[in-house]
C-alpha positions as CSV (number, residue, x, y, z in Angstrom):
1,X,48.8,117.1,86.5
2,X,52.1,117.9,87.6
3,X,51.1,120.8,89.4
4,X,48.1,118.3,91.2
5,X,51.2,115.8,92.3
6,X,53.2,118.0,94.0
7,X,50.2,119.2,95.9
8,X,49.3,115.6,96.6
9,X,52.8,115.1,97.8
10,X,53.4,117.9,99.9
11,X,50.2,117.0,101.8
12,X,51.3,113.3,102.4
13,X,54.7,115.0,103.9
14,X,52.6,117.9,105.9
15,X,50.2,115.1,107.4
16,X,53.4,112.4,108.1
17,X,55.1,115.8,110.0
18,X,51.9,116.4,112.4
19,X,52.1,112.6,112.9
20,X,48.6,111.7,111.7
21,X,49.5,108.5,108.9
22,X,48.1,105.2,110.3
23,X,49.5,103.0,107.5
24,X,53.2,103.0,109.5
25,X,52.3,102.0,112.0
26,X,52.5,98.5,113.0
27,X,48.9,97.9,114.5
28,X,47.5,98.7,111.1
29,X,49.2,94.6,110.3
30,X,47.4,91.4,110.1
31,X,49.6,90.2,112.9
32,X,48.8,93.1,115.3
33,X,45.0,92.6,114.4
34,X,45.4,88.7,115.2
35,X,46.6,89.7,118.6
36,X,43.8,91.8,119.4
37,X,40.9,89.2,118.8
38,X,43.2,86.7,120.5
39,X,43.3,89.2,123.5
40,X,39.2,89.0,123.7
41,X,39.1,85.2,123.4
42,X,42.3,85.5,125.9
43,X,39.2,86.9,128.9
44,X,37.1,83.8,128.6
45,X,40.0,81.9,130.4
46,X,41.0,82.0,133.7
47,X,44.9,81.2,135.0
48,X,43.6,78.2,137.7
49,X,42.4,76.2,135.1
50,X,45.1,77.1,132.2
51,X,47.5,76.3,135.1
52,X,46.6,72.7,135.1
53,X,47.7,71.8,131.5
54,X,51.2,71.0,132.1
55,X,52.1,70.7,128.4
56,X,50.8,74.4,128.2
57,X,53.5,74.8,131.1
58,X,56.3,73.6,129.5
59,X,55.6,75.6,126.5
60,X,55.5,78.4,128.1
61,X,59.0,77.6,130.4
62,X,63.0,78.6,129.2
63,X,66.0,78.4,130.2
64,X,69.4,80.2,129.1
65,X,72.6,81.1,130.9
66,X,71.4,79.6,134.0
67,X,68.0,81.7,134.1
68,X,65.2,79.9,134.3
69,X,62.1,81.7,133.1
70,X,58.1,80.5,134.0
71,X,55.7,82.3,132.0
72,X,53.0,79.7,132.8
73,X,51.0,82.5,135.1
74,X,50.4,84.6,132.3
75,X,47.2,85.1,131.0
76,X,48.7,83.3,127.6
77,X,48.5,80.0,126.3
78,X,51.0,78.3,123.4
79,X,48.9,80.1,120.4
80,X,49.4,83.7,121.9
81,X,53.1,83.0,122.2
82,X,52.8,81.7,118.6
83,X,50.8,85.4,117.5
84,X,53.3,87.7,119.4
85,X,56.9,85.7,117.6
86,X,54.6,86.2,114.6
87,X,54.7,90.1,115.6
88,X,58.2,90.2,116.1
89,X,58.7,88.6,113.0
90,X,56.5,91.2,111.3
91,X,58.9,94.5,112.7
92,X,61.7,92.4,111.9
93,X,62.9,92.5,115.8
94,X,65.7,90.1,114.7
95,X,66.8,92.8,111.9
96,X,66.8,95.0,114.5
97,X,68.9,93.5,117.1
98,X,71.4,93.1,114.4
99,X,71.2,96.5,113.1
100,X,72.2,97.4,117.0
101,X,75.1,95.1,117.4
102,X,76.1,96.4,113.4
103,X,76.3,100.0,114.9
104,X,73.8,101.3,112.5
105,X,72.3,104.6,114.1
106,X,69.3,103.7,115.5
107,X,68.6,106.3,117.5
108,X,67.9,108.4,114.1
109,X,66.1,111.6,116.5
110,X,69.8,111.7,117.7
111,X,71.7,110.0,115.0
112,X,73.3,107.9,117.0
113,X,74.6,104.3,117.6
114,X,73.4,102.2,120.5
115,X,76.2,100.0,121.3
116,X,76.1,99.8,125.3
117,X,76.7,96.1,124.6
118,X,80.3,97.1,123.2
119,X,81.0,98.5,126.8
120,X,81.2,94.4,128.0
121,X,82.4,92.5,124.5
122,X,85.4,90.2,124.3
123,X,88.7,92.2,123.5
124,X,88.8,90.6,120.2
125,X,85.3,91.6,119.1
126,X,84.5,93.9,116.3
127,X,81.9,96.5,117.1
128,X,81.5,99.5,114.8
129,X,80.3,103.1,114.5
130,X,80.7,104.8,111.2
131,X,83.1,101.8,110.0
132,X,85.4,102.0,113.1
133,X,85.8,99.3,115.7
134,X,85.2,100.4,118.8
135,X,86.2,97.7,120.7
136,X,89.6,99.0,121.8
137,X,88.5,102.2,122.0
138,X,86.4,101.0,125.1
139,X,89.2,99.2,126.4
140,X,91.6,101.4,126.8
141,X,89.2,102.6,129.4
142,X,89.0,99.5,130.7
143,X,93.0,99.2,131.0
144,X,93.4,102.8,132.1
145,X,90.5,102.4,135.1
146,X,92.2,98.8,136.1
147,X,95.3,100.9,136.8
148,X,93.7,103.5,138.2
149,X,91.9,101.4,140.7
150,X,94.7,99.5,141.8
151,X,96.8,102.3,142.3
152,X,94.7,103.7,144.4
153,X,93.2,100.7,146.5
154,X,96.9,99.4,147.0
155,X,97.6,103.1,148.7
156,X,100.0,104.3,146.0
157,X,97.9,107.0,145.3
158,X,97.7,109.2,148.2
159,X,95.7,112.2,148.9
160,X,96.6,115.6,149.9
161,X,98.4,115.1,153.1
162,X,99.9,111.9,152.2
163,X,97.0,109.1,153.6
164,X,95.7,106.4,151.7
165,X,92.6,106.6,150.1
166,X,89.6,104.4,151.6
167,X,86.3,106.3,150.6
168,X,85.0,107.2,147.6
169,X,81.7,109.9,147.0
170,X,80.3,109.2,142.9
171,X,78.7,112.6,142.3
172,X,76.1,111.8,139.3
173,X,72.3,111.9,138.8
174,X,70.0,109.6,136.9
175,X,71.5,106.6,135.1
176,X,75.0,108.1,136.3
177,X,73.7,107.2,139.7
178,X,70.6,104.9,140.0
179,X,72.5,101.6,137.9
180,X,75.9,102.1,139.7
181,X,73.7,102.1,142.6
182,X,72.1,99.1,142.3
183,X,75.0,97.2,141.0
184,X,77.1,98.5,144.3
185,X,74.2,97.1,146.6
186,X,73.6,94.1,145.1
187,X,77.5,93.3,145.3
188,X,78.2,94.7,148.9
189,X,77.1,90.8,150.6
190,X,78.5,89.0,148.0
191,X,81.4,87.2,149.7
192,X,84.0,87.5,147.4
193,X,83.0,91.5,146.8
194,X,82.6,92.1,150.1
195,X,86.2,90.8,151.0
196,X,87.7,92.6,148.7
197,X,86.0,95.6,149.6
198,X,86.8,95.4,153.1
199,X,87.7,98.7,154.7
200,X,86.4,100.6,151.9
201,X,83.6,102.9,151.5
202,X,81.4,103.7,148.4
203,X,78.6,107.1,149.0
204,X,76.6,108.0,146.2
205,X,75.5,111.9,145.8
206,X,72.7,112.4,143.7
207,X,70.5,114.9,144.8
208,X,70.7,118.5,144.1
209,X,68.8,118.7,147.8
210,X,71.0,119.9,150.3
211,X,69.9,116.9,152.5
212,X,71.4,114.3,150.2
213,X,74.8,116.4,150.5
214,X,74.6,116.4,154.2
215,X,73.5,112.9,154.3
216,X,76.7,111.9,151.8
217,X,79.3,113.6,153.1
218,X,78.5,113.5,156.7
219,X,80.7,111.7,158.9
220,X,83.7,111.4,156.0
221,X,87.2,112.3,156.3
222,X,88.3,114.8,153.6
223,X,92.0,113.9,153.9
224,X,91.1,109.6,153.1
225,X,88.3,110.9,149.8
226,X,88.1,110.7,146.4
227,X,85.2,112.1,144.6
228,X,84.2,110.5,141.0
229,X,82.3,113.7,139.0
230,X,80.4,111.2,136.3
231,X,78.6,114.2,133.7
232,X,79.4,113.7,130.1
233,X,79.3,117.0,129.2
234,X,80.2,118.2,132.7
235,X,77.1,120.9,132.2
236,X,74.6,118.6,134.2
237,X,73.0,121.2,136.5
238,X,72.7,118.9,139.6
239,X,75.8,117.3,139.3
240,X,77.9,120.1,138.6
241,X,76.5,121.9,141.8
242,X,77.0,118.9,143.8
243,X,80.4,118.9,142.7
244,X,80.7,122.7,143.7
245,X,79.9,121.9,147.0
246,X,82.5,118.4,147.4
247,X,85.2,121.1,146.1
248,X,84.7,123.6,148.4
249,X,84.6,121.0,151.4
250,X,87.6,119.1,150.1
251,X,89.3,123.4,149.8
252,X,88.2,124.3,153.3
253,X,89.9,121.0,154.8
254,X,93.1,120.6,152.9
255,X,93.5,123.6,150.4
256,X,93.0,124.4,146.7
257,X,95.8,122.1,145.4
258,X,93.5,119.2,147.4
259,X,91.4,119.2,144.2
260,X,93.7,117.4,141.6
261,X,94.3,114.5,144.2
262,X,90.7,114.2,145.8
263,X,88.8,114.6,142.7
264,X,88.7,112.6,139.0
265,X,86.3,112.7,136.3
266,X,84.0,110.3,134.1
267,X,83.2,113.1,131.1
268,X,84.1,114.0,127.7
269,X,84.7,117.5,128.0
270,X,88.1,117.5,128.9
271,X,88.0,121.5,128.5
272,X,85.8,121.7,131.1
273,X,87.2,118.8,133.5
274,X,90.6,121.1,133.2
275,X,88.8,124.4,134.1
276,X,87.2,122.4,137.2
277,X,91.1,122.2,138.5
278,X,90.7,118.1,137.7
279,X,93.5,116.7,135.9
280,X,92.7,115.7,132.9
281,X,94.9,112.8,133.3
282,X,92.4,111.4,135.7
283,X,89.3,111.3,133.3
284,X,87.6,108.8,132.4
285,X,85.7,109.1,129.1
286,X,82.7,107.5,127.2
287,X,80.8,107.6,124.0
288,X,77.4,109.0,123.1
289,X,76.5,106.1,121.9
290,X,75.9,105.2,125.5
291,X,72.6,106.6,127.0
292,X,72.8,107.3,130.4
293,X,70.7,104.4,131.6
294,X,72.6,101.9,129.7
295,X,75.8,103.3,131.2
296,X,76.3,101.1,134.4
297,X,79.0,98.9,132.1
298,X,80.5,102.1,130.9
299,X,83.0,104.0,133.1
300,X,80.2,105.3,134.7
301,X,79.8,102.5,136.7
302,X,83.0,100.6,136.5
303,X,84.8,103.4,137.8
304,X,83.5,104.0,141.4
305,X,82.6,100.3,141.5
306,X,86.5,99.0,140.8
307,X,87.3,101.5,143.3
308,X,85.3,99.7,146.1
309,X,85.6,96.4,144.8
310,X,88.4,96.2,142.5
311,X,88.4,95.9,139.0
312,X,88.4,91.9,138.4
313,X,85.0,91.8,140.5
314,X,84.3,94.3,138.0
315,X,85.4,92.6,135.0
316,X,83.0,89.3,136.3
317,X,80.1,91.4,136.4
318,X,80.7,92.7,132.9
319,X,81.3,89.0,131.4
320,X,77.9,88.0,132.8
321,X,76.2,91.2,130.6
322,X,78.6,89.8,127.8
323,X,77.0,86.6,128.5
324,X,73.6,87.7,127.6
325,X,74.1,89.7,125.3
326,X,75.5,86.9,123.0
327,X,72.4,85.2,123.7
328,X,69.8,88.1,122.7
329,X,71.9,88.4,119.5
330,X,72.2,84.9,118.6
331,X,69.2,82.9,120.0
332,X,66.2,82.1,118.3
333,X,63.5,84.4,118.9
334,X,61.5,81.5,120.3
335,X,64.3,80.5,122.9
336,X,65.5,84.4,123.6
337,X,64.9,85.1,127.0
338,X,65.3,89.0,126.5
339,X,63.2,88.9,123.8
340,X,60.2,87.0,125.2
341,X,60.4,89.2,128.4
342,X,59.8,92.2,126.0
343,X,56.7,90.2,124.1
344,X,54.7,89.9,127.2
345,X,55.3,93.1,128.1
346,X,54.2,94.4,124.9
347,X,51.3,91.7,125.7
348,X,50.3,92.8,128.6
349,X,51.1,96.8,128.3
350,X,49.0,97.1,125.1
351,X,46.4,94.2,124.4
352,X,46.1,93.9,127.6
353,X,45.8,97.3,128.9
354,X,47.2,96.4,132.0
355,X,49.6,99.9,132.5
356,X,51.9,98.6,135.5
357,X,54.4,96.4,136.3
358,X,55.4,95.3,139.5
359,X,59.0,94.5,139.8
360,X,59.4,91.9,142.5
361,X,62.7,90.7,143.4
362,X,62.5,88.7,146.3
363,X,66.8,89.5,147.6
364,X,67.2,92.0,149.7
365,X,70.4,92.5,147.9
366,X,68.7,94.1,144.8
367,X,66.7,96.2,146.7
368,X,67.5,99.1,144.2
369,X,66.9,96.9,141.3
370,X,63.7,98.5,140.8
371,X,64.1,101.7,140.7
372,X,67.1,101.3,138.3
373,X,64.1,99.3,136.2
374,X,62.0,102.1,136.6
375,X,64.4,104.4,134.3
376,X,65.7,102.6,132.3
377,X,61.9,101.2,130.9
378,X,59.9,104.1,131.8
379,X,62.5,106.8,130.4
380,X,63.3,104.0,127.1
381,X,59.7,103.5,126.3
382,X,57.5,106.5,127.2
383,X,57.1,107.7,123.8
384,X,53.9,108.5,122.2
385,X,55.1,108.5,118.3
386,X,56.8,106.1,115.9
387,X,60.5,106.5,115.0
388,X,58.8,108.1,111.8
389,X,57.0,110.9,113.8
390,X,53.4,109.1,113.6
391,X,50.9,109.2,116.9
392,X,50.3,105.8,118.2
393,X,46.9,104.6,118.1
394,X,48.1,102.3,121.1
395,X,49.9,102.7,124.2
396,X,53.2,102.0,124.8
397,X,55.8,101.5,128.1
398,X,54.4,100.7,131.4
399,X,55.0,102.3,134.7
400,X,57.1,100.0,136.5
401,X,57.8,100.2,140.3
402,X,58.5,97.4,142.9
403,X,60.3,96.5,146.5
404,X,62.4,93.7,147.7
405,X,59.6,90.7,149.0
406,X,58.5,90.4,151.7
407,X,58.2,93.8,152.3
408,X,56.2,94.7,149.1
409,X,53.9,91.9,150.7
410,X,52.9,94.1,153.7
411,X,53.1,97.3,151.8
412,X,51.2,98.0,148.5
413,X,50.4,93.1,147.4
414,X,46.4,93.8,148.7
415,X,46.0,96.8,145.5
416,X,47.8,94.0,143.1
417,X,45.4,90.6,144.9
418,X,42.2,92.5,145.3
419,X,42.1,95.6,143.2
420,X,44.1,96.9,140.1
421,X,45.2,94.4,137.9
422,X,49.1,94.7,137.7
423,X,51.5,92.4,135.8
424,X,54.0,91.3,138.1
425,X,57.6,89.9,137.5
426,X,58.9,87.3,141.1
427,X,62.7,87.8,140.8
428,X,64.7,84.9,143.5
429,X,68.1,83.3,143.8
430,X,68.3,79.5,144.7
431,X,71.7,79.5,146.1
432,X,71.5,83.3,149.0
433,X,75.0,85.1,149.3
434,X,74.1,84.4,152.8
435,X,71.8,82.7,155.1
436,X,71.0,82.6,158.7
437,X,70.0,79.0,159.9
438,X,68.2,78.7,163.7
439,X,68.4,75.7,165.4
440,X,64.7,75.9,166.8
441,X,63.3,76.9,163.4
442,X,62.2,74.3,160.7
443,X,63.5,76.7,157.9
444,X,66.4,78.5,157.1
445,X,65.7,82.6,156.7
446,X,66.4,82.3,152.2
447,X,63.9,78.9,152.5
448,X,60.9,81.1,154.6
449,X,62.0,83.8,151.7
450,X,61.2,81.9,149.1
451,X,58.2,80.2,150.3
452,X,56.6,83.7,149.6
453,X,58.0,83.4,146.1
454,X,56.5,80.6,145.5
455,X,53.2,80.9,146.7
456,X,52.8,84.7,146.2
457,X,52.1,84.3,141.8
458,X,50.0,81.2,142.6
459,X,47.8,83.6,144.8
460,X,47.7,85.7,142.2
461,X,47.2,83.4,139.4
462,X,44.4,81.1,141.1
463,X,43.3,83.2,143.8
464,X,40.2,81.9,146.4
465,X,36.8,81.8,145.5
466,X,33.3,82.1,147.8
467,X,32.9,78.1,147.8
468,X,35.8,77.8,149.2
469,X,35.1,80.3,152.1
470,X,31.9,78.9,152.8
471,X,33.9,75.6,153.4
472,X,36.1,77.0,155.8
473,X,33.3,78.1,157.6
474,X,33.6,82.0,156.3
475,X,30.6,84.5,157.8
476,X,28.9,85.3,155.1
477,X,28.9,89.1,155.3
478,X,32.7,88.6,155.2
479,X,33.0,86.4,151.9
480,X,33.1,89.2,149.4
481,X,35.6,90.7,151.2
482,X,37.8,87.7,151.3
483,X,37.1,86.4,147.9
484,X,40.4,86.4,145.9
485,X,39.3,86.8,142.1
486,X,42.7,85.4,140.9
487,X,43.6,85.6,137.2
488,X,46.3,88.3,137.8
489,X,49.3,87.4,135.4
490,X,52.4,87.2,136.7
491,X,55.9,85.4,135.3
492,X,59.0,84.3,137.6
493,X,62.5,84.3,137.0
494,X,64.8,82.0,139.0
495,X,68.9,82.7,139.2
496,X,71.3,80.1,140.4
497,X,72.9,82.8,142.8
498,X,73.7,85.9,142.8
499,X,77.3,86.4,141.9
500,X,79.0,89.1,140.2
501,X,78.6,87.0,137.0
502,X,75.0,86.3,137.7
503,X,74.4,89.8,138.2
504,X,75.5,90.9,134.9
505,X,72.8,88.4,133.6
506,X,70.2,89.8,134.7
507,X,71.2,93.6,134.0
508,X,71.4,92.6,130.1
509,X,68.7,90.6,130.3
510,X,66.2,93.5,131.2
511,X,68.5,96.2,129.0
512,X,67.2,93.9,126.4
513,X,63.7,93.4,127.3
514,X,63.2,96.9,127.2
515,X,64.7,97.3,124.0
516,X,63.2,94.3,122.7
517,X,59.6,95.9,123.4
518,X,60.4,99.2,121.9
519,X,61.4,97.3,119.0
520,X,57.9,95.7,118.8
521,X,56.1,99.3,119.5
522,X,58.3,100.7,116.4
523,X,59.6,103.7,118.6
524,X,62.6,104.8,119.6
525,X,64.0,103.5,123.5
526,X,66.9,105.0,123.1
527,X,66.3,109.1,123.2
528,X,64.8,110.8,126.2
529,X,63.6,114.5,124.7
530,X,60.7,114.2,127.4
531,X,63.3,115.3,130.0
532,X,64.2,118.7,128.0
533,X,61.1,120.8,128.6
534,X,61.6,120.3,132.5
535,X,65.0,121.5,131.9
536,X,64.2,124.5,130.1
537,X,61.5,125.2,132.5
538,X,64.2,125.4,135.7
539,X,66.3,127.5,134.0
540,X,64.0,130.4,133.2
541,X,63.0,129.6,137.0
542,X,66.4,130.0,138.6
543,X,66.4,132.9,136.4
544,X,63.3,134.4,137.7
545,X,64.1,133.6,141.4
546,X,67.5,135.6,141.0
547,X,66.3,138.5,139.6
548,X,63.4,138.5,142.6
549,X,66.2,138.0,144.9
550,X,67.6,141.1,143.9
551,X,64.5,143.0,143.7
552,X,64.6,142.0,147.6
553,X,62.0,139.3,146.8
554,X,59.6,141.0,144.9
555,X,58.7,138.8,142.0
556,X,58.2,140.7,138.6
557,X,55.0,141.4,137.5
558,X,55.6,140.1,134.0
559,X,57.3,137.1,134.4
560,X,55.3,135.3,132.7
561,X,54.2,132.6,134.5
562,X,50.2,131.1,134.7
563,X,48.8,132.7,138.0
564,X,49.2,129.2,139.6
565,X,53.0,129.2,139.3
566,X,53.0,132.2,139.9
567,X,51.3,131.7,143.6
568,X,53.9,129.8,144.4
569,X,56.5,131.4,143.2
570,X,55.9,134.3,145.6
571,X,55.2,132.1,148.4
572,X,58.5,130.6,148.3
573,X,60.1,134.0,148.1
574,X,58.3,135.2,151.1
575,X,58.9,131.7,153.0
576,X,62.7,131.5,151.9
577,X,65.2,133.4,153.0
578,X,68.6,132.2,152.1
579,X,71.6,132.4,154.6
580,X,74.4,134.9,153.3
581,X,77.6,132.9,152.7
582,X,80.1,132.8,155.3
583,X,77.4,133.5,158.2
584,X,78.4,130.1,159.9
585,X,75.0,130.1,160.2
586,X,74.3,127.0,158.1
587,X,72.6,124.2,159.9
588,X,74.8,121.0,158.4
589,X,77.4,118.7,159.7
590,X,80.9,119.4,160.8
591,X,82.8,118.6,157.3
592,X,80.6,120.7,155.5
593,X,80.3,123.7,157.9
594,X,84.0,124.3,157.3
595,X,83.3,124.9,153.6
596,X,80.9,127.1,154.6
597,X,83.1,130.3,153.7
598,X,83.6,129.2,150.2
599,X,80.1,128.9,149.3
600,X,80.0,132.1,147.8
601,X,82.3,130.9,144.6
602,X,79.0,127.5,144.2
């Protein structure tokens, strides 16, 4: 019998390690099951007639912290909201979210805490990993970059040869660039930022690409720049080569000792910071309990962005996170903005099966607000297995992708009116950072803005059928074409303005909606192993390429690639011949051509 057991056991462990158990996952639940019929029931109705019950309206319409948040256009009604908090209470989403703010490791593939929220709390808070408050462990960060910044934007720290410095180049790559990014835009036309960031300049280098190098540095003085090198480990491949290159163009224009007062550091490896010739004094570290796409409040971001707009603009945006993330702690699930943003994405995602999401924000202003969306949901919540290891039997994440209205109207709105169904989110501000007023118009340029905001989800939502074509006097060959099926779900999200404080807001806010929906899948949003194979791919690449390059371009018969790869491979050898360092031959702008004879030590 005993014998029998163990057997028994050790195939319950063998099948839970190839991931094929149902029974943990959560759509094996009553209250998964209930959402699934509801879904079918859910196609019966369509959003122009759901959209005239105003009680379902207000039902279906918060407000917290200012944000005012519509969910009438979704293909919902009061009872499905009712099913998916009846989900969330089954996963225990609000255990969850207090697990997170406890510092219990819930990224268990990593073993690690997720406490990007302790990167904005009050300086009294307690936040803990492994029973130690971390609280003023993240400010004396905070304190060291305040000083920092101010040195420099006051002109007491000079470079090199004595100027001021006015420009500063952040070298990172993925959440090291694309949330800093966004922030930095979104901030550069609000009044107050853009005052005190007068006479300032703020580049991002991402790109490994030469072009985005060229494109960066181009045009800047060596002798007036500081370059931020944000890599944790300081091993990032792109970044580190990118930083290469700003060395040896900051070397060829003032000299070697330029480095340690052109250059500074967000990283953890002081070893390697040192070796770099930066001084350690003038890095900035973090945690890894910060992933790099909930970083933008870490010195990732707050560095380079206190640099251009000093650090009490800073310190605004980071109270309006704070703000929010108070809220996803402490609200009700039924009133928690985050929270319900993550249940209709799990709603329309999985029962649904609608696989996009548009992100529409109609403000110019956060016109990189997508794309920062894009990884920080897409990266979170592409998994295909439970935190256990188990397959799904459902699908979870979306691809998300969007553009500032009104240009998404005239680019890729006739796919989301007339063809795919695709979820879409309407961001606006009432209150514009600016506006432009003509006399001889009848609207102000934010008021023609939002028109579109307003009327774009009603399109959507209600859409124009052949009766109605036929009364405007439509040719009939033509109707099918103009027809307008409507019932595409959509929500819309209204900000009072978009301040620093404002902004904050609604960075937390989606940080927490994507959390909020991996919570409800039961994986893990806050590992990204799906990167790693990529990785390990280039390298053997870069290996293979060198070793051709030697072999003057012959690429080895046993490389082992599939005959595809390999193709190309020898293609690209045979099209590419690399300019020998220190030809002058290298086709780029001035500042960079004078680095040209260090390339050699990239």
């Amino acid at each position: 019998m005993a014998a029998a057991i163990s057997a028994l056991a050790a195939k319950v462990n063998e099948v839970l390690e190839l991931g094929q158990h149902p029974s943990t996952l959560v759509s094996s639940s009553p209250e998964w099951k209930a959402l699934e019929a509801h879904a079918k029931s859910i196609q019966s109705t369509h959003l122009k007639d759901l959209l005239q019950d105003e009680a379902r309206t207000q039902a279906l319409t918060r407000e917290a912290e200012g944000l005012y948040l519509d969910l009438a256009r979704q293909n919902a009604t009061p009872e499905t909201l009712e099913l998916l908090l009846k989900l969330a209470a089954k996963v225990d989403v609000q255990g969850k979210i207090a697990a997170m703010y406890r510092g219990e490791h819930i990224n268990t593939t990593e073993d690690r805490a997720v406490l990007h929220v302790a990167l904005r709390a009050a300086r009294d808070q307690v936040i803990e990993d492994k029973g130690v408050n971390v609280v003023p462990e993240v400010y004396e960060v905070l304190d060291k970059i305040k000083t920092f910044s101010e040195k420099v934007r006051s002109g007491e720290w000079k470079g090199a040869t004595g100027k001021p410095i006015d420009t500063v180049v952040s070298i990172g790559i993925g959440g090291s660039a694309l949330g800093p990014l966004f922030v930095h835009t979104a901030l550069a036309t609000d009044p107050g930022a853009q005052a005190a960031a007068a006479g300032r300049k703020l580049v991002f280098l991402a790109n490994v690409d030469p072009m985005d190098a060229v494109r960066s540095l181009g045009g800047l003085d060596p002798e007036t720049t500081l370059a931020v090198v944000v890599s944790k480990t300081f091993t990032t491949a792109e970044t580190m080569l990118n930083a290469r290159t700003v060395r040896a163009w900051l070397v060829a224009a003032l000299g070697p000792d330029a480095v340690a007062k052109h250059m500074v550091a967000v990283s953890t490896n002081l070893k390697a910071v040192s070796a770099f010739g930066i001084d350690t004094q003038n890095a900035f570290g973090f945690w890894d309990w910060v992933g790099g796409r909930y970083s933008v409040s870490s010195a990732v971001g707050v560095v380079p962005l206190s640099l251009q707009y000093g650090f009490e603009v800073v310190r605004a945006f980071l109270d309006g996170m704070h703000a929010v993330d108070e809220h996803f702690r402490s609200a009700a699930p039924a009133a928690n903005l985050p929270l319900l943003l993550g249940l209709f994405n799990v709603w329309n995602a999985t029962f649904l099966g609608h696989s996009t999401t548009a992100i529409l924000p109609y403000q110019q202003a956060l016109q990189h607000f997508a794309p920062h969306v894009q990884q920080l949901s897409m990266e979170s919540n592409g998994k295909g297995v439970a935190l256990d290891g188990t397959r799904l039997d459902y699908g979870a994440g979306e691809i998300d992708f969007g553009e500032p209205g009104t240009n998404g109207q005239h680019s890729f709105y006739q796919l989301i009116h007339q063809g795919r169904v695709i979820p879409a989110e309407f961001i606006a501000v009432a209150a514009p950072q600016r506006d432009v007023y003509l006399d001889a118009e009848k609207t102000s340029s934010h008021e023609e803005l939002i028109c579109n905001f307003f009327a774009q989800p009603d399109a959507l939502a209600v859409g124009k059928d052949a009766e109605a074509l036929r009364a405007e006097g439509v040719p009939e060959p033509l109707i099918p074409h103009k027809t307008f099926t409507g019932n595409r779900p959509s929500l819309s999200l209204l900000l009072p303005d978009l301040t620093p404080f404002t902004l904050g807001k609604l960075l937390a806010l989606y940080e927490h909606r994507v959390a909020a929906s991996g919570f409800v899948w039961g994986i893990n949003s806050f590992d990204q192993w799906g990167v790693e194979l990529g990785k390990a791919l280039a390298n053997k690449v870069r290996a293979t390429i060198h070793d051709a390059r030697a072999a003057d371009g012959a690429l080895p018969n046993a490389a082992g690639y599939n005959s595809s790869t390999k193709a190309l491979l020898e293609r690209f050898l045979t099209q590419y011949k690399p300019q020998a360092p220190g030809s002058g031959a290298n086709n780029l702008p001035e500042p960079l051509r004078a680095g040209a004879a260090t390339q050699a030590s990239l």
